[in-house]
C-alpha positions as CSV (number, residue, x, y, z in Angstrom):
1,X,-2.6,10.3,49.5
2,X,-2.5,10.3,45.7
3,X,-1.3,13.6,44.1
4,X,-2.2,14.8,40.7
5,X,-1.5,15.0,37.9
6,X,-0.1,11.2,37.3
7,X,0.4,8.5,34.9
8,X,-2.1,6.1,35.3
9,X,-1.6,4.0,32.3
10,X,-0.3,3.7,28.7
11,X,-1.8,1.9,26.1
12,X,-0.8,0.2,22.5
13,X,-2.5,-0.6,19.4
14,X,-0.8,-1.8,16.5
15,X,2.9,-1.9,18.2
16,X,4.8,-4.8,17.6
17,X,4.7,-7.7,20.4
18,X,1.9,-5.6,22.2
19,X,-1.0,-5.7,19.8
20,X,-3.6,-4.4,22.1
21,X,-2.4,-3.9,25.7
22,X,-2.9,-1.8,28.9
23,X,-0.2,-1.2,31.2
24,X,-1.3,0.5,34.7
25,X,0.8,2.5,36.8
26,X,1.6,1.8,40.5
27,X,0.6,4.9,41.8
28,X,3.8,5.1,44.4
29,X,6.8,2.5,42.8
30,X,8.1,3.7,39.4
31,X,10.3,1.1,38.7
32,X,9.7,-1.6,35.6
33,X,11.0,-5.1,36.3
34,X,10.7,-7.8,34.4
35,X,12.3,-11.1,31.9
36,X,14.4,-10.0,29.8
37,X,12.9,-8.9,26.1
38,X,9.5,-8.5,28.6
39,X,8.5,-4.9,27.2
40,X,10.0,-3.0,29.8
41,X,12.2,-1.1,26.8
42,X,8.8,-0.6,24.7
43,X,7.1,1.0,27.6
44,X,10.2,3.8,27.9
45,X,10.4,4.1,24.3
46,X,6.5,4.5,23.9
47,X,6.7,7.3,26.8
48,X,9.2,9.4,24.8
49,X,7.8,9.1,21.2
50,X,4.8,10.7,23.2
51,X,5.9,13.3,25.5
52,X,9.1,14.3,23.7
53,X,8.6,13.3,20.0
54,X,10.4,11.5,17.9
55,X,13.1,13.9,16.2
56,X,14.6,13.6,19.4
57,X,13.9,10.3,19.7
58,X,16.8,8.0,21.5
59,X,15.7,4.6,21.8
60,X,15.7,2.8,25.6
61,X,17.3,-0.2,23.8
62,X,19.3,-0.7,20.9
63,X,19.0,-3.8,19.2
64,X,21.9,-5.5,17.9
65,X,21.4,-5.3,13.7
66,X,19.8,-2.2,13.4
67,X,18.7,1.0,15.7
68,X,15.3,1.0,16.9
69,X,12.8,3.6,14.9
70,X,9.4,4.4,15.7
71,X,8.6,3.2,11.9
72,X,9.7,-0.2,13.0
73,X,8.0,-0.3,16.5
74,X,4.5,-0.7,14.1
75,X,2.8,-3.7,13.5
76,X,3.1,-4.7,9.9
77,X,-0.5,-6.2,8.1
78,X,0.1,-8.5,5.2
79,X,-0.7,-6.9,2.0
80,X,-1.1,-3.5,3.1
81,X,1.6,-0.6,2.3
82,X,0.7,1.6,5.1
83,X,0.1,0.5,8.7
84,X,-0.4,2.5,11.7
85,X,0.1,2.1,15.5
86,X,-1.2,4.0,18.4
87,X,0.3,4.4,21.7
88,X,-2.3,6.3,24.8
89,X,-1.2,8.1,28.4
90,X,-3.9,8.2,30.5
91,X,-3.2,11.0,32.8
92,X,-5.5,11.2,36.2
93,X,-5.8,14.8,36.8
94,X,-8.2,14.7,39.2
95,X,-9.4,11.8,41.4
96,X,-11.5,9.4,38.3
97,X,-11.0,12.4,35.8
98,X,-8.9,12.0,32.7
99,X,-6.9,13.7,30.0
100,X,-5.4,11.3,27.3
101,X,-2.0,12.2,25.4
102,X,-1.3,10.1,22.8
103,X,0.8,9.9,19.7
104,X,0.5,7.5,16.7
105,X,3.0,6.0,14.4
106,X,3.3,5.3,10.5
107,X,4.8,2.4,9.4
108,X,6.3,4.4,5.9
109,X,7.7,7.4,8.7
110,X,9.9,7.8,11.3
111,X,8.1,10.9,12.7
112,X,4.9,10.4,15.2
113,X,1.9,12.3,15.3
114,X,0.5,13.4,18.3
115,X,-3.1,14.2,19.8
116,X,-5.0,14.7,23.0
117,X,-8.2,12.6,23.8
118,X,-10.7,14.5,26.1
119,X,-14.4,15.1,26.9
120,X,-14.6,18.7,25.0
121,X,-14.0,20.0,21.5
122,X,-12.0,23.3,22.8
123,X,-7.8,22.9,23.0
124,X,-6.9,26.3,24.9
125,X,-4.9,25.6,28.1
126,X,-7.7,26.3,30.4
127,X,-10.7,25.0,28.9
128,X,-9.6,21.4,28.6
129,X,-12.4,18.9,29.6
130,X,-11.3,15.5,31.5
131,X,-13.0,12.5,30.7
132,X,-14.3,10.8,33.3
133,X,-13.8,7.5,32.3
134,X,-10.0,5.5,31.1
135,X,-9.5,5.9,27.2
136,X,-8.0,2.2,26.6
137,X,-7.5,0.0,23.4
138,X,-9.5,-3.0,25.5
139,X,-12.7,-0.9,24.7
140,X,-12.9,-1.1,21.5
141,X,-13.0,-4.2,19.0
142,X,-10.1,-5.4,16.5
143,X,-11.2,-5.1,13.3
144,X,-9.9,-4.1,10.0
145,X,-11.0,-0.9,10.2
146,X,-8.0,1.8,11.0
147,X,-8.2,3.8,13.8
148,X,-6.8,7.0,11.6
């Protein structure tokens, strides 16, 4: 029997070796295994910058030249002085319904940004409406327009 709320995904646009990806959540295990240098540090990372924010940020990994900053973790465009990246939970509150906590990053700034995807317009505690489908990158096409 599923209980609720839970993680049932997380998401990336614009992040650095994971463009446009969807990770989904075994509903029971809650261990991440993997190659080395697979993504399993991102994924942590990514979960923090979201639900904890990033002046408290402590990166899962540090690499060996420098430490790891949410600036950094953004996918740089040639050309272009400011890129952004984008990094989705969706949480399954109900059985198929959905709220979506998300942060995004700046690629000039170490602080993240973050927002709530749902079905309604209202914010207060009790009136928040679930979507009932997944909010994920894979939906929507790559172009050069910015998601901001």
């Amino acid at each position: 029997m599923k209980k609720y709320p839970r993680i049932y995904s997380l998401s990336t646009i614009g992040i650095i070796h994971h463009q446009k990806n969807d990770y989904i959540f075994h509903p029971y295990c809650t261990d991440f295994i993997g190659d080395s240098d697979s993504g399993k540090s991102i994924i942590a990372d990514l979960l923090q910058l979201i639900f904890v924010g990033s002046s408290v940020f402590r990166s899962a990994t540090i690499p060996v030249k420098d430490r790891r900053e949410p600036d950094g973790l953004v996918l740089r465009s040639p050309g272009k002085s400011l890129d952004y990246g984008y990094a989705f939970v969706n949480i399954e509150i109900a059985n198929g319904q959905f709220v979506t906590v998300s942060a995004y990053l700046e690629s000039t700034s170490k602080a993240t940004r973050p927002f709530i995807v749902q079905a309604g317009l209202t914010i207060e505690q009790d009136d928040f409406a679930p979507c009932r489908s997944l909010f994920m990158p894979s939906i929507f096409k790559m172009t050069n327009v910015s998601f901001h």
